[in-house]
C-alpha positions as a Python dict, from the first residue, in 0.01 Angstrom:
ca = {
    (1, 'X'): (0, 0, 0),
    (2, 'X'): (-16, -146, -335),
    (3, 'X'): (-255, -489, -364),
    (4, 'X'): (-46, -805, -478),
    (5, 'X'): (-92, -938, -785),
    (6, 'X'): (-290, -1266, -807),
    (7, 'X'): (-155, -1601, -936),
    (8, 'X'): (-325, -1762, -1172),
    (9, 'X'): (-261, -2134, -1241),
    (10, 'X'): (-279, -2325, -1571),
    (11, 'X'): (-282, -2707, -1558),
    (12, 'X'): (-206, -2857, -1931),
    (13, 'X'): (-340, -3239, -1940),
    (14, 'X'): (-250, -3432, -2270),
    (15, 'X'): (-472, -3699, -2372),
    (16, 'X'): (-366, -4020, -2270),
    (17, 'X'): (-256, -4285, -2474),
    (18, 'X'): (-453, -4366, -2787),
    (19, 'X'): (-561, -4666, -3008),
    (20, 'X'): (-412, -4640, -3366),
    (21, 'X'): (-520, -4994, -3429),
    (22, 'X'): (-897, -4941, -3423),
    (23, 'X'): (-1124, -4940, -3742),
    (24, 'X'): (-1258, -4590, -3716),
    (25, 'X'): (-1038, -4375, -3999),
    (26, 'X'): (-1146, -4049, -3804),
    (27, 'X'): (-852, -3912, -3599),
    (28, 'X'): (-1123, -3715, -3370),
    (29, 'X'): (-1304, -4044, -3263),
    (30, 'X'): (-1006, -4244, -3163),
    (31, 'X'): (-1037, -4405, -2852),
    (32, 'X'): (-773, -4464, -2499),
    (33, 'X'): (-583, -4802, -2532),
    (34, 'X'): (-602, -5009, -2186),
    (35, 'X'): (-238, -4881, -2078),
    (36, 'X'): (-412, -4516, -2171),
    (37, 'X'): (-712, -4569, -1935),
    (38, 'X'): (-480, -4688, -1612),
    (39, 'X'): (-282, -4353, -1695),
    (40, 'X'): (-575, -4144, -1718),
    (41, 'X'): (-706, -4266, -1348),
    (42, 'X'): (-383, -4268, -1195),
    (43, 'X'): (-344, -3847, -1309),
    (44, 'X'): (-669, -3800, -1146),
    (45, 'X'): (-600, -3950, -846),
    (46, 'X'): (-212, -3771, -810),
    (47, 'X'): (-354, -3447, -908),
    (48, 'X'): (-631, -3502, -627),
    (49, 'X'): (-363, -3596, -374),
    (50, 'X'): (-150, -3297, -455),
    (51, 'X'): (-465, -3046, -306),
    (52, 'X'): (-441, -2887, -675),
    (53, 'X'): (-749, -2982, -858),
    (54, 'X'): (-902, -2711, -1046),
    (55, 'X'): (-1222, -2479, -1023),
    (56, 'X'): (-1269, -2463, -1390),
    (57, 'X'): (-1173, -2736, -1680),
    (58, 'X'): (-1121, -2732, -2094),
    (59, 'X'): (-1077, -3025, -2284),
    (60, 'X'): (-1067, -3086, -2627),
    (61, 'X'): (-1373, -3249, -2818),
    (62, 'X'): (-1174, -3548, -2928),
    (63, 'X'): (-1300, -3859, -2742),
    (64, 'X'): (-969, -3923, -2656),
    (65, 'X'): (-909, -3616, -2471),
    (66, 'X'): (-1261, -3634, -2326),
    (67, 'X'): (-1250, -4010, -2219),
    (68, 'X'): (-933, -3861, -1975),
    (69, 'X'): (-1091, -3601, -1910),
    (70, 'X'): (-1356, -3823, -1770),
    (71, 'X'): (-1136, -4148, -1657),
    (72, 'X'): (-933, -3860, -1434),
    (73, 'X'): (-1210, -3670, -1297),
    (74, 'X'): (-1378, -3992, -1152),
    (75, 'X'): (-1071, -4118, -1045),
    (76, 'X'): (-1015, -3769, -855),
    (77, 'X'): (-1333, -3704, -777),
    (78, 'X'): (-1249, -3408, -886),
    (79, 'X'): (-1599, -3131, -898),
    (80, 'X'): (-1579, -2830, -1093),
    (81, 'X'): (-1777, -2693, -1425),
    (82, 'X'): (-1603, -2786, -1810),
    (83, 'X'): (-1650, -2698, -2091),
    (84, 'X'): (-1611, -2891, -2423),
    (85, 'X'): (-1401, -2679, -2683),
    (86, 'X'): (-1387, -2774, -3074),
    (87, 'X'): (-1107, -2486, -3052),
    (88, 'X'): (-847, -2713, -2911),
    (89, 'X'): (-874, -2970, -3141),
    (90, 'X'): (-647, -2976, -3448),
    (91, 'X'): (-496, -2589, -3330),
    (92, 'X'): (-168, -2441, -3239),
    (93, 'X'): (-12, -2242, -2962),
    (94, 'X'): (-184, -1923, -3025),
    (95, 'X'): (-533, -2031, -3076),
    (96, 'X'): (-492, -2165, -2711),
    (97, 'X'): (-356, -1856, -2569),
    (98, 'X'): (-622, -1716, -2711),
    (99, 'X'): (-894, -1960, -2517),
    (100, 'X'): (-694, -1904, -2209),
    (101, 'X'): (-732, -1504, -2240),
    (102, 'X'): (-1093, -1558, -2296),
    (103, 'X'): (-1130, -1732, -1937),
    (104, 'X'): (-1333, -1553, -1655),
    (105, 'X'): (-1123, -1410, -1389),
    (106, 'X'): (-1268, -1553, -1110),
    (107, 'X'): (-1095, -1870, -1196),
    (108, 'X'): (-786, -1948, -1026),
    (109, 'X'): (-658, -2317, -1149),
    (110, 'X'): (-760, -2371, -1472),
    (111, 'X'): (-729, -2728, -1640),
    (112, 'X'): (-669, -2777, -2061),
    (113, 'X'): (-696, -3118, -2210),
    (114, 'X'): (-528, -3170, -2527),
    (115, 'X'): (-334, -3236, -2794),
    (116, 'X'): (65, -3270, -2912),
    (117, 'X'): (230, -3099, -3067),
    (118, 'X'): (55, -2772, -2928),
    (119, 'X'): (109, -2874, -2546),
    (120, 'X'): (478, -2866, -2586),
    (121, 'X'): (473, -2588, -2791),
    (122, 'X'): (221, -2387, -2535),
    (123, 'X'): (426, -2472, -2256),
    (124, 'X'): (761, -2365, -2388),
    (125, 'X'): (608, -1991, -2540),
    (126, 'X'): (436, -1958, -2209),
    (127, 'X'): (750, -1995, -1992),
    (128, 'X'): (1002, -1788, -2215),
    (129, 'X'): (1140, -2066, -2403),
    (130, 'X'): (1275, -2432, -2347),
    (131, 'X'): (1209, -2795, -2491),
    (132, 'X'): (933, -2925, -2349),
    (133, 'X'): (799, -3216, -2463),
    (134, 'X'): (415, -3363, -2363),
    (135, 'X'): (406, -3738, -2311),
    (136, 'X'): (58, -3901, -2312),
    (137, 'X'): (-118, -3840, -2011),
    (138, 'X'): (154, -3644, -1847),
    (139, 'X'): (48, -3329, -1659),
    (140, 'X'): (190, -2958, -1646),
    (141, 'X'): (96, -2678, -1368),
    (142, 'X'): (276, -2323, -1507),
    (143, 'X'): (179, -2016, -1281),
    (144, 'X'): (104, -1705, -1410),
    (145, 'X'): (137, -1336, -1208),
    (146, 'X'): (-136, -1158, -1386),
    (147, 'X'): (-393, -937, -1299),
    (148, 'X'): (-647, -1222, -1474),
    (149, 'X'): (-624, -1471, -1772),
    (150, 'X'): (-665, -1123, -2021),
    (151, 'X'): (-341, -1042, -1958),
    (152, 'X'): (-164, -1364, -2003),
    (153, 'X'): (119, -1358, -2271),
    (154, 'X'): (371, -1591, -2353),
    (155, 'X'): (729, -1583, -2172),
    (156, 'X'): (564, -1496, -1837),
    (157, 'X'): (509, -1803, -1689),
    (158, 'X'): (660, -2056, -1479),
    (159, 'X'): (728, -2448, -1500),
    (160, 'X'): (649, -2500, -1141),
    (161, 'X'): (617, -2914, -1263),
    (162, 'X'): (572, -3179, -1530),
    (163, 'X'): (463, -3520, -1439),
    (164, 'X'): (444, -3806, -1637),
    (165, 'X'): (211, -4088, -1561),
    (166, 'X'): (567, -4360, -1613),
    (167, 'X'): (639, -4257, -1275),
    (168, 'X'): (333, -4331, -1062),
    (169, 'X'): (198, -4667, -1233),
    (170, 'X'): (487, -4898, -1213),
    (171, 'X'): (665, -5001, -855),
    (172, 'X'): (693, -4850, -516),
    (173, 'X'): (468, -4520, -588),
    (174, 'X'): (187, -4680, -786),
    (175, 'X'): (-129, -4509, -714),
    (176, 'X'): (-320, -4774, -902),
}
């Protein structure tokens, strides 16, 4: 009898939204807006609720993507090792794959935080194709069947969802 092979999950976490009107002129430092920080928390806290938090995270080294990062993990209280990559900063679909193949294979659900346009652009090579398209804040889970993150290329995953922070903030399902 042949062994199944495993699942491997990759969450993909844009930043949420950032402040264009501050006075630093460096795109790396730019910090979350107040709408950005509410958005962040309120990810944290659905991805919590759905059981699906991950044992290992990514994020970018932007202090946008790394004030989520941190915003949602308190939120969460999510508990898990990350790591702070320069790699998905300013980078493109293949770089990323690239980080992703280089992950250990004893992780299952592995969480990226980063950037446009390379989210949507990930996403879409990774599942065989589509428009997908990365609000701020808004959170992907695409499974993988591979024997371990090595073997990950793009067109063999699946969407299995895409939520967008609009939906849980405002009205009857606010998790604020």
């Amino acid at each position: 009898m042949t062994q199944p092979i495993p699942t491997k999950h990759l969450l993909l976490f844009r930043h949420a939204k950032s402040d264009w009107g501050t006075a630093t002129e460096d795109d790396h430092a730019r910090p979350l807006t107040k709408r950005g920080i509410a958005a962040a928390r309120a990810m944290g806290r659905i991805l919590a609720a759905s059981g699906q938090m991950p044992d290992r995270i990514v994020t970018s080294s932007a202090v946008r993507a790394k004030t989520t990062l941190e915003l949602a993990r308190a939120a969460g209280k999510w508990k898990c090792p990350t790591e702070i990559s320069d790699a998905l900063y300013d980078t493109d679909a293949a770089a990323v794959l690239e980080e992703i193949r280089a992950l250990p294979k004893s992780a299952t659900t592995v969480l990226f935080v980063g950037h446009e346009p390379t989210w949507s652009e990930l996403a879409s090579f990774l599942i065989g194709g589509g428009n997908i398209r990365f609000p701020t804040a808004a959170l992907a889970r695409i499974d993988l069947i591979v024997p371990g993150w090595h073997a990950v290329t793009f067109g063999r995953g699946e969407l299995v969802w895409l939520l967008q922070p609009k939906f849980f903030t405002k009205g009857k399902f606010s998790l604020k």
